[in-house]
Every structure is written in structure tokens, then in C-alpha cells.
C-alpha positions in Angstrom: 101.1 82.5 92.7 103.9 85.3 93.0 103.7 88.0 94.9 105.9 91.0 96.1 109.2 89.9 94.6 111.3 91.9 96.6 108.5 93.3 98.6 108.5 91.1 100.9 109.0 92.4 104.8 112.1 92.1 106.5 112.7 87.8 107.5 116.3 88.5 108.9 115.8 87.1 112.6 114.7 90.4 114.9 115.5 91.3 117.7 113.0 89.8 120.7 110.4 91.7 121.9 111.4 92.4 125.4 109.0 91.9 128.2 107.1 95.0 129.8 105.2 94.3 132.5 102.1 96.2 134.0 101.0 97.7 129.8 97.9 96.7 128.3 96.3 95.8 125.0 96.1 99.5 123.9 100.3 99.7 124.3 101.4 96.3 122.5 98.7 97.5 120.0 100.3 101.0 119.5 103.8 99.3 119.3 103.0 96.4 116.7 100.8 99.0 114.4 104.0 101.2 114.7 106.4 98.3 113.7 103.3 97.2 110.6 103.8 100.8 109.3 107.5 100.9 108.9 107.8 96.9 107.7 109.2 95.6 110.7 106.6 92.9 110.3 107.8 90.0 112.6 108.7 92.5 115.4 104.8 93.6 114.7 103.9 89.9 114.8 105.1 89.4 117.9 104.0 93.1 119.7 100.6 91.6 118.0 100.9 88.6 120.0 100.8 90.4 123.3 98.5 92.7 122.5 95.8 89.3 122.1 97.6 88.0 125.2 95.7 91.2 126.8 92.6 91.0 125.6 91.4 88.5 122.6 88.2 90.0 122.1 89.3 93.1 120.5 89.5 92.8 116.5 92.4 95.2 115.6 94.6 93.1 117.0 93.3 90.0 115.1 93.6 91.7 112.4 97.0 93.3 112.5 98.3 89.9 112.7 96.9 88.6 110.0 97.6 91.8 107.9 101.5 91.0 108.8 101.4 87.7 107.6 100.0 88.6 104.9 102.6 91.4 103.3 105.1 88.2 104.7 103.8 86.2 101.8 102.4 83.9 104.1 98.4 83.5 103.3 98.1 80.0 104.3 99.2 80.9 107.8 97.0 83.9 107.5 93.9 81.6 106.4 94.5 79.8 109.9 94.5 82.6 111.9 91.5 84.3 110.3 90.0 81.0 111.2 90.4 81.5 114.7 89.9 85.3 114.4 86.4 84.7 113.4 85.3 82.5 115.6 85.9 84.9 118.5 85.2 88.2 116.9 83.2 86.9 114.0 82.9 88.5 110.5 83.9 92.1 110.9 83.8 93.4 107.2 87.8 93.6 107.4 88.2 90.2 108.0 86.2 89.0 105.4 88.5 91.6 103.7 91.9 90.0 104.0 90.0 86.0 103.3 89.1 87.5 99.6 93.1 88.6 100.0 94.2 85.5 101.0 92.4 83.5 98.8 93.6 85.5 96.2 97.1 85.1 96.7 96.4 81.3 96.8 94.9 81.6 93.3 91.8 80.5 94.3 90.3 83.4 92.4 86.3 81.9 93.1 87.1 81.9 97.1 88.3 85.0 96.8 85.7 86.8 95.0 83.0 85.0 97.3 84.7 86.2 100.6 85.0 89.8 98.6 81.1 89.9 97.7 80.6 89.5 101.8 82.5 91.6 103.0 81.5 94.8 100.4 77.8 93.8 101.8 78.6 94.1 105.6 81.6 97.1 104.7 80.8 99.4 101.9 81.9 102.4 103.4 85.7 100.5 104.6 88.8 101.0 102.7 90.4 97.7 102.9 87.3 95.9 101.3 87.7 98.4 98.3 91.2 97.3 98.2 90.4 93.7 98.3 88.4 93.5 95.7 91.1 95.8 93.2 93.2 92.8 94.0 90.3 90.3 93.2 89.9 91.8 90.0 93.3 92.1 89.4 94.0 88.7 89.6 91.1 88.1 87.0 93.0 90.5 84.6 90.0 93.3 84.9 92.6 95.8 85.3 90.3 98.8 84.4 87.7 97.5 87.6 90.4 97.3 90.0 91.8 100.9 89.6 88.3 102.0 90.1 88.0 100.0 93.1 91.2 101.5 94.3 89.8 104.7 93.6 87.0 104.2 95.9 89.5 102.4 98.2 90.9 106.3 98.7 87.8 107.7 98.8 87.0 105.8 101.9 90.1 106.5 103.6 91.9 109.2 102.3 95.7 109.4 103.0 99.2 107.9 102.4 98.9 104.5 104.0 95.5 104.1 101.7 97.7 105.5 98.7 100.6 103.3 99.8 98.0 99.9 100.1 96.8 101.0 96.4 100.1 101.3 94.8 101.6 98.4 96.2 98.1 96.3 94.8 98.8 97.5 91.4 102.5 97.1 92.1 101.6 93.5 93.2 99.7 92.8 90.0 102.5 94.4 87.6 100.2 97.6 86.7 103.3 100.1 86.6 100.7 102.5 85.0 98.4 101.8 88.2 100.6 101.9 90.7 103.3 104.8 90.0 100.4 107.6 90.9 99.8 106.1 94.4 103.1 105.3 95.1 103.9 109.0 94.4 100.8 110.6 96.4 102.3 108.3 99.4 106.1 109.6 98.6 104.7 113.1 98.6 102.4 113.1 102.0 104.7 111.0 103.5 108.4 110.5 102.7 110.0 109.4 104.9 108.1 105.9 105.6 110.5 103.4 104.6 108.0 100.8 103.1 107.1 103.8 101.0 110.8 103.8 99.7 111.1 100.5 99.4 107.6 100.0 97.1 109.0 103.1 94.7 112.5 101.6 94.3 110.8 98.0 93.6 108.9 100.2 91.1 111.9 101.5 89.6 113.5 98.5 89.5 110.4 96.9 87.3 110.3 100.2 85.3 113.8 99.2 83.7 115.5 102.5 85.8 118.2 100.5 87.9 119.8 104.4 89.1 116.1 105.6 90.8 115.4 102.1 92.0 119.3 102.5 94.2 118.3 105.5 95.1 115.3 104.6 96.7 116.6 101.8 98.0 119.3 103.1 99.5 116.7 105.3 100.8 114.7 102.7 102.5 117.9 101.3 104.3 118.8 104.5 105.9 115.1 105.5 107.1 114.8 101.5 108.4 119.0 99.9 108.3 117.1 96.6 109.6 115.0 96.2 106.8 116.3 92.8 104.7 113.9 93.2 101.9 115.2 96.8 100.6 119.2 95.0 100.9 117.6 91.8 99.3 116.5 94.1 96.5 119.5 96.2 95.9 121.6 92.9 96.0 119.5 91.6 92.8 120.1 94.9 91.1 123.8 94.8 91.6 123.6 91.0 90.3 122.7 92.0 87.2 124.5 95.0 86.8 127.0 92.6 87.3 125.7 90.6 84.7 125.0 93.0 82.3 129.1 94.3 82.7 130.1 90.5 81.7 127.8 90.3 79.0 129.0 93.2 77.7 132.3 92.6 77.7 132.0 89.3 76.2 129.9 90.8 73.3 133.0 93.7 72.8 135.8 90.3 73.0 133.7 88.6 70.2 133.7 92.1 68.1 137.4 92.1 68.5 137.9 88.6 67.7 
């Protein structure tokens, strides 16, 4: 099932996460939600990984791990780690959350919908259960239900990483339409998040406007230079301008033949 073409977070190899002795689960926790936010997502991984080292017990960081692997495209490694998630901090709405995601993703759209009707039961009132089910719905072509749900997603948890999750779900499911007002709400309260940049000029990009999608682009690289999914992105877009220039060409030789 494709996701994020483009999207994806940043795989070039980064830099090791050095050691700091004497900090707690509350620092590596600070640090890998800091690195989540701006799509450094294996440096987040691994800030993740001490944070649990600290203290398994607490659920953010179970779930901040498996949210990274998830925007990596990776929901089968996700699916093992929200195995071992719940079986130490059991089924926290959230969780149940990202399984309807993962499922999802893996196109088992039954799975998903199952794990979604759990988790609204035990989490009404939490954003990222609204925004699992959008995608559920999404991915069973009920594009009307899932902006609703992505309504209520906002309503839950007002602000511009909710607007940010809701326009890269619509982006994620190809609902231009859908996504472009979230993506701009997040732009507006927030500009200079680089995943923010990156999600408008993957927009842009889809929307047929090759100069905005540069832009923002270009954009993303100088708010976050280490961010390989933004250069991956412009590199495709200066492919086929590329391509576009030799077919061109070739169409104005054959005129003048």
C-alpha cells in the first residue's frame, strides 16, 4: 500500500546519539519529541530508545517510537513494537490508535477499523483516535467521514501539529481538497517547522505547481539542511523538469522535420 511518496522522514544515516550520563526519562523524552517534531525521525528513534532504557513503564515513550516508525513507512516494525508496548503498558486509547494506523497502512482495512472501534470506546475525547479513524475511512474511500473525523481530530486538540497530522492524512490519501486547509492553518501558526514545509511542497508538487513545491522545499532544507526526504523530493522534480525539457525539444525537432 503507498504511503508518503516523498514524505517519508529523513533515512540518510544520522549522526549517533551521544551518550549523557546522570539524565533521566523526562530528558531523552524531551529530546526525541523535539527530533519527532522537526522529522529527524531516526535521531528521535534512538533518543526514544533511551528514554525506555530509563523507565519502560511510561507510555509516551512507547509511543513516540512507534509514532516514528510509523511516518518511516515502517508499520510492520511498528506492529511489533506495539506488541511489546502493550503488554507492559496495556491498551492506552493511543495505542490502539496507531494499531488501526498500522493496520491500515498494511491494507488490512478490517484490522484496522476493529483496532479503530477500540480505541474511540476507551479515547473519545483524544485526537489521535479521531485521526485514526479519518485514515480508516480514508482507505475505504469514505472521503466525506474522514474530513469530519479530522474535524473532530482538531477539535480535541487544537493547534498546528493537530493541523499538520490532519493535512498530511488527507495528503496521505491524495485529498488535495482535504489536505491544503490544514496544511495552511499549520503554515500559518507555525512556519517555520520544517515537516510543515516539506508536507506543503509535497502538496504542491501533487497539485501540478512544480515553482511553489521548490520553494517550499527549498524551504524545508534550510529550516532542517539534514533532512533527505525534502532533497529526495526536489531531486524528483528536477528529474522531470528535466524530462519535460527533452520531451519538449524532441516534439519542436519533429515539428521542424
Amino acid at each position: 500500500m503507498s504511503r508518503f511518496r516523498h514524505i517519508k522522514p529523513d533515512l540518510a544515516a544520522a549522526p549517533e546519539v551521544p551518550a549523557e550520563d546522570g539524565y533521566g526519562f523526562e530528558h531523552y523524552q524531551r529530546l526525541a519529541d523535539e527530533a519527532l517534531h522537526r522529522g529527524a525521525y531516526e535521531r528521535a528513534l534512538r533518543y526514544y530508545g533511551r528514554a525506555l532504557e530509563q523507565d519502560r513503564t511510561q507510555p509516551a515513550g512507547w509511543l513516540g517510537q512507534v509514532e516514528a516508525l510509523l511516518r518511516m513507512g515502517q508499520p510492520e516494525e511498528a506492529a511489533t513494537w506495539m506488541e511489546q508496548a502493550a503488554a507492559i503498558i496495556g491498551e492506552v486509547p493511543t495505542l490502539l490508535a496507531l494499531r488501526a494506523v498500522a493496520a491500515a497502512r498494511s491494507g488490512a482495512l478490517d484490522d484496522a477499523r476493529a483496532w479503530s472501534d477500540r480505541a474511540l470506546r476507551q479515547g473519545p475525547d483524544v485526537p489521535a483516535v479521531w485521526l485514526s479513524r479519518a485514515e480508516v475511512l480514508y482507505g475505504a474511500k469514505s472521503t466525506k467521514m474522514a474530513r469530519a473525523n479530522l474535524n473532530k481530530a482538531h477539535e480535541r486538540g487544537a493547534g498546528p501539529q493537530t493541523a499538520l497530522r490532519c493535512g498530511e492524512v488527507a495528503l496521505e490519501a491524495n485529498d488535495l481538497a482535504g489536505a491544503r486547509p490544514w496544511l495552511e492553518r499549520a503554515a500559518r501558526d507555525e512556519p517555520d517547522n520544517p515537516v510543515t514545509a516539506l508536507r506543503m511542497g509535497v502538496y504542491w508538487a501533487r497539485a501540478g505547481d512544480t515553482q511553489r513545491a521548490r520553494v517550499e522545499l527549498e524551504r524545508a532544507l534550510e529550516l532542517e539542511p539534514r533532512m533527505q526526504s525534502a532533497r529526495l523530493a526536489l531531486d524528483d522534480l528536477n528529474a522531470r523538469r528535466g524530462l519535460w525539457h527533452h520531451l519538449k525539444a524532441a516534439f519542436q525537432s519533429w515539428r521542424l522535420s
